[in-house]
N, C-alpha and C positions, 0 to 999 in steps of 0.2 A: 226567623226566616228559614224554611225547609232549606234541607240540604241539596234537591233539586234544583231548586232555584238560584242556590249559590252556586252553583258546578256553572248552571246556564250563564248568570251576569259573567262570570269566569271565562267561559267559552266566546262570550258578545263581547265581554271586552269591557262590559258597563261598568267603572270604576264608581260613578258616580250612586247607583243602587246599593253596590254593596258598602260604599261608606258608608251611608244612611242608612242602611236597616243591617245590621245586626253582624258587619265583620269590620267596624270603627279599626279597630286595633290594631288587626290584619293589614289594613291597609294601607294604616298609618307608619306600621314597622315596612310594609314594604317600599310604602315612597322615601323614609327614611333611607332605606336600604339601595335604593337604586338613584337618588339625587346623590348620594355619597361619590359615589360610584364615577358619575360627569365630571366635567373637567368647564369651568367657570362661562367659556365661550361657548360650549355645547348647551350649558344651563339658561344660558342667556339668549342664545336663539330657540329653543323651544318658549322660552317664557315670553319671548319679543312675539314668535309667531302666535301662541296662545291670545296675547294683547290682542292682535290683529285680530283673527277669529272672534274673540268678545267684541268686539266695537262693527266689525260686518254683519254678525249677529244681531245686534243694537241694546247690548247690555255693556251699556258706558260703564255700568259703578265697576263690574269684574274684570274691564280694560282697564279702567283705572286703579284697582286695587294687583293688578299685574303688573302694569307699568311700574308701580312706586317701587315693587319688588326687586327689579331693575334700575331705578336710579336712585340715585344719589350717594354719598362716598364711602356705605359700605356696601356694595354690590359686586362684591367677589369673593371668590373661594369659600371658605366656609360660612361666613358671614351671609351671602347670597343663596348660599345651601339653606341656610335655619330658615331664612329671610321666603323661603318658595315652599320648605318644608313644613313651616307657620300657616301658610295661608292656605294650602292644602289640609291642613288639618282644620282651620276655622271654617272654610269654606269647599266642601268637597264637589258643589255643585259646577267648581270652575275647573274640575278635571275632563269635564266634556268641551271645553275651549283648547286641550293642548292637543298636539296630534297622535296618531296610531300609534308611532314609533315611539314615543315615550308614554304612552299609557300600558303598550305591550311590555316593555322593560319593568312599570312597576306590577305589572299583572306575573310577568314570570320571577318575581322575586316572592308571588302571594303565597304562604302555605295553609 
């Protein structure tokens, strides 16, 4: 991917382009880096809202595959970190379901 194009996803915020084509790594250390960062109840309403957004969208399996993220009895603190920082790296397609404000946090942790 030219380095234009990655400045621009950068700029637009497209998390989802540039896991896909050719900054995986980047942006896998940045969501790393900025899910660290939340605090269990803040992880959990972005991932709740994200839920939301996928299933108004009408992409059941990435509500459902957020959801799960969210329940059941390891769904906090670091355990719910790995558990959101997993499925963002399996699936970067569902970083277009969370909102501005956590996509801008892991965009300005990108270098």
């Amino acid at each position: 991917m030219p380095q234009e194009a990655i400045v621009q996803d950068v700029k637009h915020g497209n998390l989802v382009e540039l896991a896909e084509n050719g900054k995986a790594s980047a942006v896998r250390h940045a969501t790393g880096e900025y899910i660290k960062g939340l605090d269990t109840v803040q992880l959990r309403d972005y991932v709740h809202a994200a839920a939301y957004t996928a299933l108004a969208g009408g992409d059941g399996a990435a509500q459902w595959r957020l959801k799960g993220a969210i329940n059941g009895p390891l769904s906090y603190g670091r355990y719910l970190q790995e558990k959101v920082r997993l499925l963002l790296f399996d699936e970067p397609r569902i970083f277009a379901f969370f909102s501005p404000d956590f996509n801008s946090g892991v965009l300005s942790r990108l270098t």
